[in-house]
Phi, psi and omega in degrees: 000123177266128175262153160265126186333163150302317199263024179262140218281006176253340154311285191342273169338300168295323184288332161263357169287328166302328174278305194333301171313301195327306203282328179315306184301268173002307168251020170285291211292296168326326208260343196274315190300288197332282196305311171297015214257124160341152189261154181278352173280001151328123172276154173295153187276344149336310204256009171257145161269153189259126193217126188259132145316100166260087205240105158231163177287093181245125188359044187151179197248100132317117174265081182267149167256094215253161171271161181325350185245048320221042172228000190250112162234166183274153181338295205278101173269101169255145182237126197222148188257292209269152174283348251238324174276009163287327192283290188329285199292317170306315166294309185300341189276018168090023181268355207244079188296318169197214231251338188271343167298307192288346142330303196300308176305332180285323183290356189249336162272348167312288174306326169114002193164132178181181178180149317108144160295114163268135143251122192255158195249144175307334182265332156296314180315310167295343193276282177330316191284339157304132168300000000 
């Protein structure tokens, strides 16, 4: 068995079709962030607040709200007669993430009760720490 050198012209050859490829990748991978890159008026997922939603049926639809550590609740108390404006408020606080949420939501007004993480905007939030 013979090994063939590092300096025999078919290492060359691969090693430069390797950088060739590399920098090909490199500016491929450049060009993918460029299209794909967030817009800055996007607010940060930081900068939203985690507020868990708690909705049961009592002759009408109650709502409390607690903070992420799902022992603090907020002020702010809502009452709604149709379930369809519960479906409303979850969509707007940012809850319905895919398909399997809104199914869990659907199956929790079905029973008469549930509840979910909403992400709020500072102004829904602040609107919730009011009485």
């Amino acid at each position: 068995m013979t090994l063939i050198p590092k300096s025999h012209p078919i290492f060359q050859n691969l090693l430069r079709i390797d950088l060739r490829t590399r920098v090909q990748a490199e500016r491929t991978v450049d060009y993918f962030r460029f299209l794909f890159s967030y817009a800055p008026s996007m607010p940060a997922e930081d900068q939203r607040h985690r507020v868990y939603l708690s909705f049961q049926d009592r002759h009408g639809w109650h709502c409390q709200f607690l903070e992420a550590d799902l022992q603090t609740p907020l002020p702010k108390r809502l009452h709604f007669a149709p379930s369809d404006k519960v479906v409303e408020l979850i969509e707007r606080g940012g809850g319905f993430t895919d398909q399997e949420t809104r199914l869990m939501v659907n199956q929790g007004i079905e029973t008469g009760r549930g509840g979910l993480f909403l992400q709020l905007t500072e102004e829904q939030y602040a609107a919730l720490k009011k009485r």
